[in-house]
C-alpha positions, 0 to 999 in steps of 0.5 A: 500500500502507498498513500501521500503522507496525508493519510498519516495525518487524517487518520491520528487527527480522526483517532484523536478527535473521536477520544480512541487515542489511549485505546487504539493508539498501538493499532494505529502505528502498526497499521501504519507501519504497513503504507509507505508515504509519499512525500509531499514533493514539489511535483505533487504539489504543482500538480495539485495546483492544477484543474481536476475533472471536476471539483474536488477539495483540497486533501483530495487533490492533493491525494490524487496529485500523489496518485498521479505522480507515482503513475507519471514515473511507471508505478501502477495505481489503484484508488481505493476510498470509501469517499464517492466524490475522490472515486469519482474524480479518480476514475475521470482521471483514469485511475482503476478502483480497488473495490475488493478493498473497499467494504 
């Protein structure tokens, strides 16, 4: 699995806000363990100044910046998310979707 190094950040920022930190602390970091990051390199970002399909928030482009620039250098890859509105503009960009990952 690789993720922009977003993902690190969403995940203990909803971990934290939902009060599972004491308990879900050591889940967290192993499950992470297991994704390597992409870093937010200027490729990326350029990238994600750039239009979408259609619109699309901010940590979405910047997910699908990431995305993009792992296929640039030959990488496959396939989106997986539960959020509609990034598959959506994932498959207008001409990325598969992992849907046996998504339940």
């Amino acid at each position: 699995m690789i993720s922009s190094r977003l993902l690190q950040f969403e995940v203990w920022t909803r971990t934290h806000s939902r009060g599972l930190t004491a308990s879900h602390s050591q889940v967290v970091g192993l499950l992470l363990k297991r994704v390597h990051f992409v870093e937010m390199v200027e490729p990326i970002l350029a990238r994600a100044l750039k239009p979408f399909p259609s619109a699309i928030r901010t940590l979405d482009a910047l997910h699908l910046a990431s995305a993009d620039f792992l296929r640039s250098q030959g990488e496959p890859v396939a989106i997986a998310s539960y959020d509609g509105r990034l598959v959506t503009v994932a498959q207008q960009m001409g990325f598969p979707i992992a849907t046996d990952l998504i339940s």
